[in-house]
N, C-alpha and C positions, 0 to 999 in steps of 0.2 A: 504494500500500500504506500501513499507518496508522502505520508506523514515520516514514515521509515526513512524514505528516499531522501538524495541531494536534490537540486535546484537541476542536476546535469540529467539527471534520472526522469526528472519530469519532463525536460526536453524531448528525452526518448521515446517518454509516454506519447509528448502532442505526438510525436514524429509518425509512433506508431497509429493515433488517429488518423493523420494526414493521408495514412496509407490505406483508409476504409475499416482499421481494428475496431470493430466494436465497444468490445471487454476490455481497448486501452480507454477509450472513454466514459465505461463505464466508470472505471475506478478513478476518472477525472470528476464525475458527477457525484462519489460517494465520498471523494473527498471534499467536495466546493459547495455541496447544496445545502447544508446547514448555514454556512456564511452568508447563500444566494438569499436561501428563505428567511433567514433572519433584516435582512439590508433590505428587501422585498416589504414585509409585513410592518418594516417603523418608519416604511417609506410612506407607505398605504393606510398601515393601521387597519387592514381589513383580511382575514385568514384567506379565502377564497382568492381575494384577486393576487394577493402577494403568489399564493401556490402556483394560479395560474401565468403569472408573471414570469416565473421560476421554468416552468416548462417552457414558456416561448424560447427566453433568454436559451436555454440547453437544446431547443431546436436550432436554433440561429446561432449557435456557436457549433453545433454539429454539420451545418450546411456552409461556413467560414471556416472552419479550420482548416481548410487548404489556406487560407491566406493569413493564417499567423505565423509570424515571423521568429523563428528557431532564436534563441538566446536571450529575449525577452521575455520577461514574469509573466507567467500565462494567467495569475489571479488578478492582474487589475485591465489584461484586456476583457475577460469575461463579465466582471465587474459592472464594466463601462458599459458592455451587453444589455446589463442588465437594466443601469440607472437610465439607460436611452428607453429601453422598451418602455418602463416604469413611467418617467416623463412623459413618453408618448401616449402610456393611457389617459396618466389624470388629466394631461391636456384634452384629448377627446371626448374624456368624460366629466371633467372641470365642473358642470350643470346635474351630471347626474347623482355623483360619489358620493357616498356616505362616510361620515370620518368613524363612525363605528361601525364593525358587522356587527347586525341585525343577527346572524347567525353563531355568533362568536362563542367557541368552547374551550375554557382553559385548560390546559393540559397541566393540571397539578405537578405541584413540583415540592415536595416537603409536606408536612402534615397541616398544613393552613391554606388553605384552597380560597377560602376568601380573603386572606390576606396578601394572596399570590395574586389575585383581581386585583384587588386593590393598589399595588406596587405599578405593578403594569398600566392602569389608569392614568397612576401618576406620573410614570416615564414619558408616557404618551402627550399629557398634558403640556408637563412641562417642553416637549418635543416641538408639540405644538405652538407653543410661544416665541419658538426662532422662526424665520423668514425659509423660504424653501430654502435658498443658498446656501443659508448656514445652518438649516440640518443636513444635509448633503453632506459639506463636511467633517460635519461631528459622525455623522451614523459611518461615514467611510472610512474616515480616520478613527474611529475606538469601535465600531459594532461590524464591520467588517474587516475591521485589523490592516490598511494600507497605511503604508507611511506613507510620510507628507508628499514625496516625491510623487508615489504611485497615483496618490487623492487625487494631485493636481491633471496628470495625464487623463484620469479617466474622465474628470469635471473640463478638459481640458483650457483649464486655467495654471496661469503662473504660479509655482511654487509659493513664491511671496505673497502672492493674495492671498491663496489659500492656506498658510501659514496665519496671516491677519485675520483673516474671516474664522478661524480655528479660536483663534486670542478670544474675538471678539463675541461670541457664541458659547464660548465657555463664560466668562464674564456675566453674558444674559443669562445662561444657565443660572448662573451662581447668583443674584440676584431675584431672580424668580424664583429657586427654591428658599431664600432668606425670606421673603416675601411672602411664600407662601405657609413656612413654620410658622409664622407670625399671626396667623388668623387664626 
């Protein structure tokens, strides 16, 4: 699996993609899709559309891997995959979307199920209080794990903005949860 693997190993892996391998992408997908689904659903905040997000992005990176480029980090091109699909929906859907599913089932995590709603509510909220730009780069840089370089390439924006917009969104952050203990 490529958690085991070097950075060289996974090159191998696309490689063997590129060449119609299946089973090398599969185990490109069972390592990347927790990151996808997760960077997907706090994009969205909705279970359904993030899942189905998740599948397009892994279609459309399975019909482009002929055209990724060998030595290049293959997590922040698929990434990029992903936050373009993403974008592209709420844009189309901008009038429709609901910032909660309607359908929403938490998958328990620990013995406090409501208190695991609850947290989540609140990540959400507060998520909600940044501008799109600057959750973008918070959810890519800390809930998808890119560095700052990577952030910037897939947002394709300057390092430096996106380093600022990073500053400056943590800041809101931090102010809105001061803000919100306070009530």
């Amino acid at each position: 699996m490529i958690e085991e693997e070097t950075a060289t190993t996974e090159d191998q892996i696309v490689r063997r993609c590129q060449t119609g391998d299946r089973e090398a992408f599969r185990n490109l997908v069972d390592h990347y899709q927790n990151v996808l689904y997760g960077t997907a659903y706090m994009m969205t905040n909705n279970r359904t559309v993030a899942e189905d997000q998740v599948q397009e992005t892994l279609l459309s990176a399975w019909k482009a891997i002929g055209s990724f480029r060998s030595g290049h980090p293959f997590k922040p091109w698929l990434v990029r995959i992903l936050v373009n699909k993403v974008v592209s929906y709420q844009r189309a859907n901008s009038k429709t979307m609901e910032s909660v599913d309607s359908n929403q089932v938490t998958d328990p995590v620990g013995d406090d199920p409501a208190g695991d709603i609850k947290r989540e509510d609140q990540l959400q909220r507060v998520l909600q209080s940044l501008s799109q730009e600057q959750r973008q780069v918070v959810l890519l840089r800390y809930f998808a794990g890119l560095s700052l370089a990577e952030t910037a390439a897939v947002l394709g924006r300057r390092q430096g903005t996106v380093k600022s917009q990073v500053h400056i969104a943590l800041e809101q952050l931090k102010e809105f949860i001061e803000d919100d203990n306070q009530l």
